[in-house]
ROSE-4610 file (N, C-alpha, C; in Angstrom, 1 decimal, always signed):
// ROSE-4610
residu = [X/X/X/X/X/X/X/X/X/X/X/X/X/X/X/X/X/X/X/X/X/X/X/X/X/X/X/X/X/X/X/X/X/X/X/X/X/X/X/X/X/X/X/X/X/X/X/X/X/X/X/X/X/X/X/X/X/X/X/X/X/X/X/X/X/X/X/X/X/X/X/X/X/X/X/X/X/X/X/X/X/X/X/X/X/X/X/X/X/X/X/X/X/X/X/X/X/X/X/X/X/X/X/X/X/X/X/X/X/X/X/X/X/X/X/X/X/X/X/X/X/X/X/X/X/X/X/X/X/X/X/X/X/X/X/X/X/X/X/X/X/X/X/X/X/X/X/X/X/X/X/X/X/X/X/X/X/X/X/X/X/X/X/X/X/X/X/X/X/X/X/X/X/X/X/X/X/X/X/X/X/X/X/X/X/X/X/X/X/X/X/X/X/X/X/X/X/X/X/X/X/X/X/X/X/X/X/X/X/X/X/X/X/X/X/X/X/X/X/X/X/X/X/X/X/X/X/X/X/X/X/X/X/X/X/X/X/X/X/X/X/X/X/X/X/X/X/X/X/X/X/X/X/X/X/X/X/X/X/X/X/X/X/X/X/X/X/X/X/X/X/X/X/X/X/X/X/X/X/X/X/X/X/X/X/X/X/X/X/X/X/X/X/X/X/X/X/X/X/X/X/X/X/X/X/X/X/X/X/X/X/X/X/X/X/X/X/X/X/X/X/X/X/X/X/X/X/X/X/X/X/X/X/X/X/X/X/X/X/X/X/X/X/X/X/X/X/X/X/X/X/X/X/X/X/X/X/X/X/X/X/X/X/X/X/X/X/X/X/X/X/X/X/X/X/X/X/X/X/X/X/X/X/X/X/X/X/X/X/X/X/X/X/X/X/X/X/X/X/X/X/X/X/X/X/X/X/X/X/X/X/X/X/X/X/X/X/X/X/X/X/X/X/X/X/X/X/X/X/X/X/X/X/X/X/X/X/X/X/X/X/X/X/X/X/X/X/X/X/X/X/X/X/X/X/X/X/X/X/X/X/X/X/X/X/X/X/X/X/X/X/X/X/X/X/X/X/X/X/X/X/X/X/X/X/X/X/X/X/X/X/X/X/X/X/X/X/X/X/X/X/X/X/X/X/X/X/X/X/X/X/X/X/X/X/X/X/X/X/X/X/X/X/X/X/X/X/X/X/X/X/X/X/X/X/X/X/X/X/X/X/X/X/X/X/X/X/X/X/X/X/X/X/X/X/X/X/X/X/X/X/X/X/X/X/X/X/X/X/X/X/X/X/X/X/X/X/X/X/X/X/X/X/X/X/X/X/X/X/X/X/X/X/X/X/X/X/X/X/X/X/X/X/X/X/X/X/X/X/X/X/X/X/X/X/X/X/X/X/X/X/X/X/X/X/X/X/X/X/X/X/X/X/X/X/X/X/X/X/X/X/X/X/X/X/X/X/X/X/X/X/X/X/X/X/X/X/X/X/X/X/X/X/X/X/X/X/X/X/X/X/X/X/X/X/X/X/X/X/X/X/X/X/X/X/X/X/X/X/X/X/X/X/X/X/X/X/X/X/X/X/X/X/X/X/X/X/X/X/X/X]
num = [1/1/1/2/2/2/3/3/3/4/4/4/5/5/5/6/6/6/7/7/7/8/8/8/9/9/9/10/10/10/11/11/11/12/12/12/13/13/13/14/14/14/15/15/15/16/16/16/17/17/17/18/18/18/19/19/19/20/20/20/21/21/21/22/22/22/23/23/23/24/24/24/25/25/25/26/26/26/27/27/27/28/28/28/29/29/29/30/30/30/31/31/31/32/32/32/33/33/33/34/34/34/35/35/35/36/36/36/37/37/37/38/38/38/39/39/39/40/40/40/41/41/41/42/42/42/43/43/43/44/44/44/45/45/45/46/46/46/47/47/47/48/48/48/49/49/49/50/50/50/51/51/51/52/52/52/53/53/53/54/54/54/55/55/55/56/56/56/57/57/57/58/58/58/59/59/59/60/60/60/61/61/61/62/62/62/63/63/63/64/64/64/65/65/65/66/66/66/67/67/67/68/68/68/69/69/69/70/70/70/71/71/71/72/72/72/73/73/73/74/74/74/75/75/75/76/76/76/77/77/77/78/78/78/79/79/79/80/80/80/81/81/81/82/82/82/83/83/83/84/84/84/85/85/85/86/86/86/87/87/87/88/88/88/89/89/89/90/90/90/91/91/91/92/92/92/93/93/93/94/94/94/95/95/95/96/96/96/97/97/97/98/98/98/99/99/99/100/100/100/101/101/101/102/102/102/103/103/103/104/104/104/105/105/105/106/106/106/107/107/107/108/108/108/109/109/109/110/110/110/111/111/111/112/112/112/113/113/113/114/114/114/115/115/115/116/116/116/117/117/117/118/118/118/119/119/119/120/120/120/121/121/121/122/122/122/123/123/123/124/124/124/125/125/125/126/126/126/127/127/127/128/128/128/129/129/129/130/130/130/131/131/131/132/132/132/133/133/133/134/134/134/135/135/135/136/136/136/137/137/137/138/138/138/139/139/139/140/140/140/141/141/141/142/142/142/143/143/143/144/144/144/145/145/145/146/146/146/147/147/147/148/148/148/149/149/149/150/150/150/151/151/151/152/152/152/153/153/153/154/154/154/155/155/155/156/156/156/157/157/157/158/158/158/159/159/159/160/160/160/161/161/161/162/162/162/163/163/163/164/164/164/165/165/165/166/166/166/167/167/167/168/168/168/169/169/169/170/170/170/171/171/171/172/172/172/173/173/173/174/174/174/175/175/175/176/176/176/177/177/177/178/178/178/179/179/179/180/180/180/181/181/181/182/182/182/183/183/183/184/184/184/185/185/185/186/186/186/187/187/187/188/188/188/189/189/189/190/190/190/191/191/191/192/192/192/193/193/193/194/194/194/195/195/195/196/196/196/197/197/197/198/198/198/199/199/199/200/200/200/201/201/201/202/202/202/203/203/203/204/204/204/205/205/205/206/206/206/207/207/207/208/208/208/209/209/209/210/210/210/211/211/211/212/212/212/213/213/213/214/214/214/215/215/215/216/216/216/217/217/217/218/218/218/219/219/219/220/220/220/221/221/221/222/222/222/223/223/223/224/224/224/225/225/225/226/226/226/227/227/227/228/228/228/229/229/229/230/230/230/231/231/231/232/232/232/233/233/233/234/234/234/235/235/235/236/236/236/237/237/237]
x = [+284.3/+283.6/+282.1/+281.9/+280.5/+279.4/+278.1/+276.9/+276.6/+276.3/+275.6/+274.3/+274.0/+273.1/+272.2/+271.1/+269.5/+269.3/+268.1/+268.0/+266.1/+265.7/+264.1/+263.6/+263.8/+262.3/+262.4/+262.8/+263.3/+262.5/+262.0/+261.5/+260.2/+259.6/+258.1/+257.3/+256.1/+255.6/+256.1/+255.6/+255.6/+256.9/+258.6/+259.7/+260.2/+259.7/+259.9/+259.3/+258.3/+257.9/+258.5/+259.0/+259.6/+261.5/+261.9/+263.1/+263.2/+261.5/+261.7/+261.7/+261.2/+261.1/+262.9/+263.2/+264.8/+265.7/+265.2/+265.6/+265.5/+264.2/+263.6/+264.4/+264.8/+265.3/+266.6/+267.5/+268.4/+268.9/+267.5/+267.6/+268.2/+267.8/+268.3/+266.8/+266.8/+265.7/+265.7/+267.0/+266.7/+265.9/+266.5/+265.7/+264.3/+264.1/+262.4/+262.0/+262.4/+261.6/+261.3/+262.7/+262.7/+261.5/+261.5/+260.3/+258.9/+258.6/+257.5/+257.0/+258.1/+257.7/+257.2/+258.3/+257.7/+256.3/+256.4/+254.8/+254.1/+253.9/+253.0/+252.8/+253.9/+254.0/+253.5/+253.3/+252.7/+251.2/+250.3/+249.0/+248.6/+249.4/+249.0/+248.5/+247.5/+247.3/+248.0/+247.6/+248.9/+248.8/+247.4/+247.0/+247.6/+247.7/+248.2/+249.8/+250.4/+251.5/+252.2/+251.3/+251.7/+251.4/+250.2/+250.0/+250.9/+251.1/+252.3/+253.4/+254.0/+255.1/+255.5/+255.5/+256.1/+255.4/+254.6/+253.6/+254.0/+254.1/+254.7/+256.2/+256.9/+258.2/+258.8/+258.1/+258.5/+258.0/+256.9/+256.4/+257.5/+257.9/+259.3/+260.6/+260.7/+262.1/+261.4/+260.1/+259.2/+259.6/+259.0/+259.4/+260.9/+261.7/+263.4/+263.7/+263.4/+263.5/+263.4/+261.6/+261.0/+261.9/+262.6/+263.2/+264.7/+265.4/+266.5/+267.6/+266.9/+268.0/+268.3/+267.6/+268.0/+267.9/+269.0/+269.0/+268.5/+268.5/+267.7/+268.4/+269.6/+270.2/+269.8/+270.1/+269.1/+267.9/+267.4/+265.5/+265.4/+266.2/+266.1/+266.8/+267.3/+267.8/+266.5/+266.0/+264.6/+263.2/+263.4/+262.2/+262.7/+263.7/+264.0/+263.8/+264.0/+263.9/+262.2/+261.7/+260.4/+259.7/+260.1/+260.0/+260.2/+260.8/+261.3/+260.2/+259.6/+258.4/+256.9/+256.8/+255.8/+255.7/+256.7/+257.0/+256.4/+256.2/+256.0/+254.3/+253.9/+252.7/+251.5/+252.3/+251.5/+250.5/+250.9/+250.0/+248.9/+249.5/+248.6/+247.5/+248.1/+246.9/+245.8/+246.3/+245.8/+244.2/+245.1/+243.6/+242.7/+243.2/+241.8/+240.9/+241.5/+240.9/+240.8/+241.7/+241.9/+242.0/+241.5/+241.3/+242.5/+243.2/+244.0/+243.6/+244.2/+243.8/+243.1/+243.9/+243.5/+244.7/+244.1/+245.1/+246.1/+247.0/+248.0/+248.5/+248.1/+249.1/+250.2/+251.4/+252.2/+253.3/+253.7/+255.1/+255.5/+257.1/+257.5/+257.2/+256.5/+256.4/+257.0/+256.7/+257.2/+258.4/+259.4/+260.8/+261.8/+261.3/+261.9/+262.5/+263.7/+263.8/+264.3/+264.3/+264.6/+263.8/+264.1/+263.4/+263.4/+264.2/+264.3/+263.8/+263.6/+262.3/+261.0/+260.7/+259.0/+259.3/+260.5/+260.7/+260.9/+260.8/+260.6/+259.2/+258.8/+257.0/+256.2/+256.4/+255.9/+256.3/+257.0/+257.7/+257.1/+256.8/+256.2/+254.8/+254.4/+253.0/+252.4/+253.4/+253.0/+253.4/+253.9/+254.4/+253.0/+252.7/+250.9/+249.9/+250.1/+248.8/+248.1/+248.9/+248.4/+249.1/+247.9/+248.4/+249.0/+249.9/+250.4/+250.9/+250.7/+251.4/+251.8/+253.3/+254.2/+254.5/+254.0/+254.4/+255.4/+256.2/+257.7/+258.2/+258.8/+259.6/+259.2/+259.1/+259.0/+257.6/+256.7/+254.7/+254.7/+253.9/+253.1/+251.7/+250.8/+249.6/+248.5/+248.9/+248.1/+248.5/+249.9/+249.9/+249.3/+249.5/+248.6/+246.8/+246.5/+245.4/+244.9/+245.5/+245.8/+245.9/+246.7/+247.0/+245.2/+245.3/+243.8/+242.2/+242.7/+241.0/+241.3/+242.7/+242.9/+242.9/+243.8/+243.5/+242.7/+242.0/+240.8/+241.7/+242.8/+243.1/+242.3/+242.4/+242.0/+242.7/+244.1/+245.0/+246.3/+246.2/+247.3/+248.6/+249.5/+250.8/+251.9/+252.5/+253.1/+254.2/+255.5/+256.8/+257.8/+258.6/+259.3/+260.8/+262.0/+263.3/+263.3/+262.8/+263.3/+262.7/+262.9/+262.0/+261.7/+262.3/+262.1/+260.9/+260.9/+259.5/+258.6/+258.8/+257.7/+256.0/+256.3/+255.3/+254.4/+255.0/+254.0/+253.1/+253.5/+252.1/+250.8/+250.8/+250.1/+249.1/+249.8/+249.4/+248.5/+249.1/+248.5/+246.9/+246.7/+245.7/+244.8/+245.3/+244.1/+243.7/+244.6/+243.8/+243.2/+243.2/+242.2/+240.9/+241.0/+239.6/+239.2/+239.7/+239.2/+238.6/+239.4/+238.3/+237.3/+237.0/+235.8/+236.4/+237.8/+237.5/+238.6/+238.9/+239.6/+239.1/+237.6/+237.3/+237.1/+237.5/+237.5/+238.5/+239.7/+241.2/+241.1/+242.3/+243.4/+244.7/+244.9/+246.3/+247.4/+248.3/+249.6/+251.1/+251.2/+252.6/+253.7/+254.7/+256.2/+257.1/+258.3/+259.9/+260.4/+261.9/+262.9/+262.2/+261.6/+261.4/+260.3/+259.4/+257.8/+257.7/+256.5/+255.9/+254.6/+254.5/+253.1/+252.5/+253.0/+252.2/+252.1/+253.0/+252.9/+251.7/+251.8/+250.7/+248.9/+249.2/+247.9/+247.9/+248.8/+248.6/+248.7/+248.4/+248.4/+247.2/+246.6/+245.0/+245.1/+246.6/+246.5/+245.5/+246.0/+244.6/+245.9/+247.6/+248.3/+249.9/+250.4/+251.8/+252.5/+253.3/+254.2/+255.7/+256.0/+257.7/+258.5/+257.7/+258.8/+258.0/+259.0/+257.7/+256.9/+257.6/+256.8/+255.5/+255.7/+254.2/+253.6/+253.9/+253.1/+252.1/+252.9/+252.0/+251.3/+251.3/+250.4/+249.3/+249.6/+248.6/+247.5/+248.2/+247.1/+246.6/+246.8/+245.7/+245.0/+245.3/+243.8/+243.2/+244.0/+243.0/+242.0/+242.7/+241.4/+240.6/+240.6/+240.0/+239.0/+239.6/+238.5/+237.7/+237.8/+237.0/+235.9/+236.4/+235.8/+234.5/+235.0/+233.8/+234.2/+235.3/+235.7/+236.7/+236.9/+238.1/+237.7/+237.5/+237.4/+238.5/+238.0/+239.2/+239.5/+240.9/+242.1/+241.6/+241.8/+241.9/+242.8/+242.8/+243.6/+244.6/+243.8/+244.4/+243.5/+243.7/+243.3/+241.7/+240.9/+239.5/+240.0]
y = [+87.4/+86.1/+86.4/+85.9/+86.1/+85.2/+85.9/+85.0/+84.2/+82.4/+81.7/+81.8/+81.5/+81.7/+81.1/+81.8/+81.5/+80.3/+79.1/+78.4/+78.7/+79.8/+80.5/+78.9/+77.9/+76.9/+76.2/+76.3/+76.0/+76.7/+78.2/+78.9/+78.6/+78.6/+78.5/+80.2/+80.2/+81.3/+82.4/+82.8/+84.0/+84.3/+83.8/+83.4/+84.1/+83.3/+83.8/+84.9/+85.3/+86.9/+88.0/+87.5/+88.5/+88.6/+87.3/+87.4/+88.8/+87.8/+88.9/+90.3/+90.7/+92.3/+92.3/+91.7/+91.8/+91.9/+91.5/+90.8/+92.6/+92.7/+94.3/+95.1/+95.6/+96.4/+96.5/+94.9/+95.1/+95.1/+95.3/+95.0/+94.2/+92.7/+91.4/+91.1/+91.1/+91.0/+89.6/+88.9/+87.5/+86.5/+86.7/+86.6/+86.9/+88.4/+88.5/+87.9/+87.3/+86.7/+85.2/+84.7/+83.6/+83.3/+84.0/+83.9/+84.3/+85.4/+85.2/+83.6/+83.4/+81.6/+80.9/+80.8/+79.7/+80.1/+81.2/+81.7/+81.1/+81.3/+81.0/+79.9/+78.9/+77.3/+76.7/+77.4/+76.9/+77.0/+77.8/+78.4/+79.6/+80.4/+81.7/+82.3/+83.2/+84.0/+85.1/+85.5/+87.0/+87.6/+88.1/+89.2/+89.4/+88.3/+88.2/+88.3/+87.9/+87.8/+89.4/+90.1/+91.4/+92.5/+92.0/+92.7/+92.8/+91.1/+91.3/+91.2/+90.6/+90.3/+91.8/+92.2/+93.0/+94.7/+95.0/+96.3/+96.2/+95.6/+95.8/+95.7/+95.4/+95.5/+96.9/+97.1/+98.5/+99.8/+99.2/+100.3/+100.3/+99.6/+99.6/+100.6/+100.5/+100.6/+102.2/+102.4/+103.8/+104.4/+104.1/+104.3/+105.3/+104.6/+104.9/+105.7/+106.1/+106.6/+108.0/+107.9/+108.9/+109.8/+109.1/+109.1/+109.6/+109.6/+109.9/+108.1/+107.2/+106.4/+105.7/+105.8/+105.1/+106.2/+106.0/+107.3/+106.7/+107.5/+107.4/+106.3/+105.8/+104.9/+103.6/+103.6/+102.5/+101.9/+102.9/+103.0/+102.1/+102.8/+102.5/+101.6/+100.1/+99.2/+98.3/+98.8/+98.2/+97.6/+99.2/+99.1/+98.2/+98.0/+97.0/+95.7/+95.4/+94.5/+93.8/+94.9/+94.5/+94.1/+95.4/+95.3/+93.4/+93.0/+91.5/+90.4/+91.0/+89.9/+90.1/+91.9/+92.2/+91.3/+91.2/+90.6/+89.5/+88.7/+87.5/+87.5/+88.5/+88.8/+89.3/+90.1/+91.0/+90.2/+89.0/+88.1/+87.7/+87.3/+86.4/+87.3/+88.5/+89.6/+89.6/+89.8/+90.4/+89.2/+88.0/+86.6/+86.6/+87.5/+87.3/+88.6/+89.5/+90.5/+91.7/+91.5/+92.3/+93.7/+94.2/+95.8/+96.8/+97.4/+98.2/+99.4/+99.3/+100.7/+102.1/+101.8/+103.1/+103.8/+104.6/+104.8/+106.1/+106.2/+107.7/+107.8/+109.2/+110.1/+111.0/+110.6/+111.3/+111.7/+113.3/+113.3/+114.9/+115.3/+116.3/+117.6/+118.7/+119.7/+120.6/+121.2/+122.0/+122.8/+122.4/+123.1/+122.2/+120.9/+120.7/+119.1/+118.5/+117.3/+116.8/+116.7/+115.7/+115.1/+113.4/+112.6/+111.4/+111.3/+110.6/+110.4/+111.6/+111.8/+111.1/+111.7/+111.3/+109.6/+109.1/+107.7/+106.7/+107.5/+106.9/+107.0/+108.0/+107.9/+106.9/+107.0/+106.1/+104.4/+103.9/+103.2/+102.7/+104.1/+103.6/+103.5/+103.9/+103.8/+102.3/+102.1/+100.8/+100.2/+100.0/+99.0/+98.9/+100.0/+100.1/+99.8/+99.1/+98.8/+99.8/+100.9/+101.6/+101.5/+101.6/+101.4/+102.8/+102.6/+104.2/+104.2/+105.5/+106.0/+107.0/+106.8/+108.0/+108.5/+110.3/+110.9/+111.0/+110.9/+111.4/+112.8/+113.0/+114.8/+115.8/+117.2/+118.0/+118.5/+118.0/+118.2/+119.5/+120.0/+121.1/+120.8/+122.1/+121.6/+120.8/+121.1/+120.6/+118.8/+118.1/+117.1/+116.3/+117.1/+117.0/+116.4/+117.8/+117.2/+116.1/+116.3/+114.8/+113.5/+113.4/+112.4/+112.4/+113.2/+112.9/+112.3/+112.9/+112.5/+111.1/+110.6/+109.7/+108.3/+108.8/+107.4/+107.9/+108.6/+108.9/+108.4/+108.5/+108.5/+108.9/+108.3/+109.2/+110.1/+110.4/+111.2/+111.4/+112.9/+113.5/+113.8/+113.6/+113.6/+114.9/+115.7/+116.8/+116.8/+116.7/+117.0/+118.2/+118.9/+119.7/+120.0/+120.0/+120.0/+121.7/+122.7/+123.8/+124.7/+125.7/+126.9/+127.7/+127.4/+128.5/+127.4/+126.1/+125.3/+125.1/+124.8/+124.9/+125.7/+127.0/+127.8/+127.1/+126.4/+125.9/+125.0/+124.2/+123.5/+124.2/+125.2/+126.3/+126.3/+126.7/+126.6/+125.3/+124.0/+122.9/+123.2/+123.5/+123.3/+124.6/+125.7/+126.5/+126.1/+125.3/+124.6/+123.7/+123.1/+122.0/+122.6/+124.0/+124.7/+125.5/+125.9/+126.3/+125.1/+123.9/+123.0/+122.1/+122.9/+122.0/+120.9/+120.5/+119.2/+118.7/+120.0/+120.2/+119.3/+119.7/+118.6/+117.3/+116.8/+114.7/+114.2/+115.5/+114.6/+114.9/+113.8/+114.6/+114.9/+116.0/+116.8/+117.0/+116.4/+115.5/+116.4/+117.8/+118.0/+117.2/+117.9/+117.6/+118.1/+117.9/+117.9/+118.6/+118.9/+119.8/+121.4/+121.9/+123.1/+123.6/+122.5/+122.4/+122.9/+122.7/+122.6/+123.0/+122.7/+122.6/+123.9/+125.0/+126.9/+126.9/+126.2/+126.3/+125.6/+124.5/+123.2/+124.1/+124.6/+125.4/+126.3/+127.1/+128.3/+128.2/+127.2/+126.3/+125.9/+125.4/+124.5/+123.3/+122.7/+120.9/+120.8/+119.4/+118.4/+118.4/+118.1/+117.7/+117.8/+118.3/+118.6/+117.2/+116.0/+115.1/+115.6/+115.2/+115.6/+114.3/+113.2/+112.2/+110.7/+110.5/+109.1/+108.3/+108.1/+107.0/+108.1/+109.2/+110.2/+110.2/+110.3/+110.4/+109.1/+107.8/+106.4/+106.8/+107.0/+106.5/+108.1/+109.3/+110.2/+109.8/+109.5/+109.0/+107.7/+106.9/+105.7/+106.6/+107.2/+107.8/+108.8/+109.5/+110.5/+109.9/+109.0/+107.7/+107.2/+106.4/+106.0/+106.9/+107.7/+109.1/+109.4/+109.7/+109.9/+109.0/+107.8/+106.9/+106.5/+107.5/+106.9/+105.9/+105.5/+103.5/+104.0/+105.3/+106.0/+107.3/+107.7/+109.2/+109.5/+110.9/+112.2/+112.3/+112.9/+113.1/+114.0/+114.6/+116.2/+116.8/+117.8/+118.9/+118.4/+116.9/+116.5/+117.5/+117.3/+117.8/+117.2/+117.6/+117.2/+116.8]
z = [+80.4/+80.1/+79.8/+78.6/+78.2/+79.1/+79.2/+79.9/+78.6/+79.5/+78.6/+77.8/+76.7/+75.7/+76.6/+76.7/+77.4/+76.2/+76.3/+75.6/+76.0/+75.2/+75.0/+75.2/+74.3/+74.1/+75.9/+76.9/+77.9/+78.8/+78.6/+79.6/+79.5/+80.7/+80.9/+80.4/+79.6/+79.1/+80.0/+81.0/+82.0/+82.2/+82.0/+82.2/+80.4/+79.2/+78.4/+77.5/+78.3/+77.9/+78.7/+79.5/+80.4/+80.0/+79.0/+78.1/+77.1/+76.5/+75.4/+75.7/+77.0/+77.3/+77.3/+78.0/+78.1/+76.9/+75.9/+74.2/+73.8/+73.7/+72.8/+73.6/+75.0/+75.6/+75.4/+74.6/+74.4/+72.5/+72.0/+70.8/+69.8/+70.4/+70.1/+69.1/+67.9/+66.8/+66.6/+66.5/+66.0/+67.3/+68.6/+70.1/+70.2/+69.7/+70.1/+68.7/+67.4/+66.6/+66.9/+67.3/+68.4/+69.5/+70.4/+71.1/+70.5/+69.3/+68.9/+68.3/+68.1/+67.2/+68.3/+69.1/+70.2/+71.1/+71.3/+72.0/+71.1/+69.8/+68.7/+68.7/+68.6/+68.6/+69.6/+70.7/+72.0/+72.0/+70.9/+70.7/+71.4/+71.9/+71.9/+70.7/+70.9/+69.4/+69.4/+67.8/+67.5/+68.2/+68.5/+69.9/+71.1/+71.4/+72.8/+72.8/+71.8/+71.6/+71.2/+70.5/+70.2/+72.0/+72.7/+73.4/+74.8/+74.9/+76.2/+76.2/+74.9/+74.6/+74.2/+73.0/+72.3/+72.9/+72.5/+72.9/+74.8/+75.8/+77.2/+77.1/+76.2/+75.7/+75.5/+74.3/+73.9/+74.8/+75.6/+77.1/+77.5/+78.3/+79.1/+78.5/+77.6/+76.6/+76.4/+76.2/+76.1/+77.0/+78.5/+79.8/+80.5/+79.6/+79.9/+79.1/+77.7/+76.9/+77.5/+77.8/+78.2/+79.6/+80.4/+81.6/+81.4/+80.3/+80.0/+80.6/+80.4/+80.8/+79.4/+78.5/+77.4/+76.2/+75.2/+74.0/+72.6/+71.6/+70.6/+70.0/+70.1/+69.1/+69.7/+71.1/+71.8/+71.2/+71.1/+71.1/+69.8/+68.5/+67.2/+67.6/+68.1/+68.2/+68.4/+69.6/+70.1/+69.3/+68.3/+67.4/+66.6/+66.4/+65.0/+65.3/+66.3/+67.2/+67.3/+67.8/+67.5/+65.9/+65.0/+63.7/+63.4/+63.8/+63.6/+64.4/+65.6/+65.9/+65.3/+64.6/+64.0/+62.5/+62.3/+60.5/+60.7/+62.1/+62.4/+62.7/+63.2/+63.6/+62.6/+61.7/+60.7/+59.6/+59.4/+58.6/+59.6/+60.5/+61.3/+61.6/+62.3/+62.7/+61.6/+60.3/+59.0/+59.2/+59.4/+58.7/+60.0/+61.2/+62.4/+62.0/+61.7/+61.1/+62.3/+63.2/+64.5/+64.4/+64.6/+64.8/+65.4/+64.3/+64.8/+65.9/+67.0/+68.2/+67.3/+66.4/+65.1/+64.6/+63.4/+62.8/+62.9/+62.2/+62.7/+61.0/+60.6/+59.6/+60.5/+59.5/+60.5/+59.5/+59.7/+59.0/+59.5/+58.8/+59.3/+58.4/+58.7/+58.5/+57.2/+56.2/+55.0/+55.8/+54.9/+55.3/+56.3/+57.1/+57.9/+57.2/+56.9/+56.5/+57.5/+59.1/+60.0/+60.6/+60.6/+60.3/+61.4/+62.2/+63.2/+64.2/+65.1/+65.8/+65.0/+64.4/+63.6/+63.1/+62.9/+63.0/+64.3/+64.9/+67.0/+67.0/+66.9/+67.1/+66.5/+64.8/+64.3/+64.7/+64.9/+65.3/+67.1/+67.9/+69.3/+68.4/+67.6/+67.5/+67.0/+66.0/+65.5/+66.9/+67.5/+69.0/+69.4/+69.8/+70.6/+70.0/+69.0/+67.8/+66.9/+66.5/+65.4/+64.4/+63.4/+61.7/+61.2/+61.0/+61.2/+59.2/+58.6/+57.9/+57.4/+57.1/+57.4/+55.9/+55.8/+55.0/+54.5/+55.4/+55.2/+56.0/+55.0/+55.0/+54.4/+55.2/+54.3/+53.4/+54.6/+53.8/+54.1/+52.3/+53.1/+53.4/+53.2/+53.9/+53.0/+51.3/+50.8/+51.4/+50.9/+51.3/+52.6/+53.0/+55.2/+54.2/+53.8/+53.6/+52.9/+51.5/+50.9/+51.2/+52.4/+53.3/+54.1/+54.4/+55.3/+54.8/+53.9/+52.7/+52.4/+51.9/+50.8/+52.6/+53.5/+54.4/+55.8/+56.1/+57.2/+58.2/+58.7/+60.1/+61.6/+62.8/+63.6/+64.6/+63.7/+64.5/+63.4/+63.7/+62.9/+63.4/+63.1/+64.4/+62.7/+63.5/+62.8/+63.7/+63.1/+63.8/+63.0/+63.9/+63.2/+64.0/+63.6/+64.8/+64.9/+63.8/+64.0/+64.3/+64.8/+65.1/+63.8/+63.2/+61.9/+61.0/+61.6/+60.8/+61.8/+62.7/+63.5/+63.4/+62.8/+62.9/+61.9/+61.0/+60.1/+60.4/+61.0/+62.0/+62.4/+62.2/+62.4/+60.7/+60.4/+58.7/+58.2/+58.6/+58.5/+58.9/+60.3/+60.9/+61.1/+60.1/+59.7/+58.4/+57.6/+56.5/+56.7/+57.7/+58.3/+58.4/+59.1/+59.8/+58.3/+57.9/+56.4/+55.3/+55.6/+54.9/+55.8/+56.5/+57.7/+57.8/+58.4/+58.9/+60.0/+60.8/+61.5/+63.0/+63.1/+64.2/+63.6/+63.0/+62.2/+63.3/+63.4/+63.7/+65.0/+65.6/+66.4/+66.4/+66.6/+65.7/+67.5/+67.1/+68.5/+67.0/+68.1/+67.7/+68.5/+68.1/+68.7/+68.5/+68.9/+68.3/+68.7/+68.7/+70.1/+70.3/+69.6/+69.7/+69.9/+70.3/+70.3/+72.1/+72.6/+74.0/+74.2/+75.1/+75.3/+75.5/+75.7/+75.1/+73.6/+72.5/+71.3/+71.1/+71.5/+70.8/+70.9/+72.4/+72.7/+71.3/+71.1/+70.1/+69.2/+68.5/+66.9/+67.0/+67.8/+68.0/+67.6/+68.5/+68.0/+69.8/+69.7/+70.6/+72.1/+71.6/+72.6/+71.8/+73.1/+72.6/+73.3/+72.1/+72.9/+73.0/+74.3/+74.4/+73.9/+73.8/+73.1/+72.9/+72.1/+71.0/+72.2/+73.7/+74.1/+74.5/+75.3/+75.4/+74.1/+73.2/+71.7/+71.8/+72.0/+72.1/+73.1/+74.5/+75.2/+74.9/+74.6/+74.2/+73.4/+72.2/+71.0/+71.5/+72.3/+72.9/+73.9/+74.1/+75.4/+74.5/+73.4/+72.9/+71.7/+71.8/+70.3/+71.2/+72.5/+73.4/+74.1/+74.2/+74.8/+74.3/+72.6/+71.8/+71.1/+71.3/+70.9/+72.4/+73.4/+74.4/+75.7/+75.3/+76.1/+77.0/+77.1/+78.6/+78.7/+80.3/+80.4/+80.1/+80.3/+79.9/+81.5/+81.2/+82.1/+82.6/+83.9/+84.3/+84.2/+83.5/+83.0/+81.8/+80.7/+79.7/+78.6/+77.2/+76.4/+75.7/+75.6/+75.3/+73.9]
């Protein structure tokens, strides 16, 4: 026997943001677009609506991910899900003129075309309020750079699934240091064959094990740098 249909315009705010965490975790899109409207309709602004609603939403769903209780098909149910209250948000945000956390270039590595992973990150990233954009597949280093000049990011994110591409991350970021401008960024590898001795031996900033670490890294390492959060002990300067 199926559970009865929740009737959202019914719940009191605190009641129906705590749905919608329930909605994203179960990747119900047409529900969390649902509750974005009515939060809206009530006069919450987009802010607040992206920050507790949706961005503590996809924490959670980050959380489990991160934990092994929820899997990648999950996740990409989640994000779409959110994808569906951002569609609702992204104008609105646009006319307050609200400040993205900051920005992310992001794509997978020369030689490597998998793309999934690096589609969970970007995906936690925009959740957390970054304007994120994604190369794609398959950059080499000129593209990296290209990407860098042409949108001034404050964080470079490089993924690769293989060991035989991986080393190229490497390559990226002595063309970084050959064209002076390797300290602008911060450079956040990843991907099944990455860890945190490689990340050291490349000269990125932080090795993530998985999209929801990638989000909460790149907010402390834009925050950090920016001045508005100490640094961690024994995190990455």
């Amino acid at each position: 026997m199926s559970e009865p249909e929740i009737d959202l315009g019914a719940l009191a705010d605190g009641e129906l943001v705590e749905q919608m965490h329930d909605d994203l975790y179960d990747g119900l899109a047409d529900e969390v677009a649902e509750g974005t409207r009515i939060l809206l309709g009530r006069g919450w602004d987009a802010q607040r609506v992206l920050a507790e609603a949706l961005v503590e939403g996809m924490r959670i769903v980050g959380v489990d991910f991160r934990d092994g209780i929820l899997f990648v098909p999950e996740v990409l149910l989640a994000a779409n899900a959110m994808k569906a209250g951002m569609a609702l948000l992204r104008p609105l945000l646009a006319e307050t003129g609200a400040p993205p956390v900051g920005k992310v270039v992001i794509g997978t590595v020369k030689g490597d075309i998998h793309d999934i992973g690096k589609n969970l990150v970007a995906m936690m990233l925009e959740g957390a309020g970054f304007e994120v954009v994604d190369i794609g597949i398959n950059n080499d280093a000129a593209a990296y750079l290209e990407a860098l000049e042409t949108h001034r990011p404050d964080v470079l994110g490089m993924s690769a699934l293989l060991t035989t591409t991986m080393p190229y991350m490497k390559v990226v970021i002595d063309a970084m240091v050959e064209r002076g401008v390797r300290e602008d960024y911060i450079v956040l590898v990843g991907g099944a064959p990455v860890n945190e001795e490689f990340s050291v031996a490349v000269g990125a900033d932080a090795y993530c094990r998985d999209a929801a670490v990638a989000a909460e890294t790149a907010q402390r390492l834009v925050l950090q740098r920016r001045g508005s959060a100490p640094a961690l002990e024994g995190a990455p300067a």
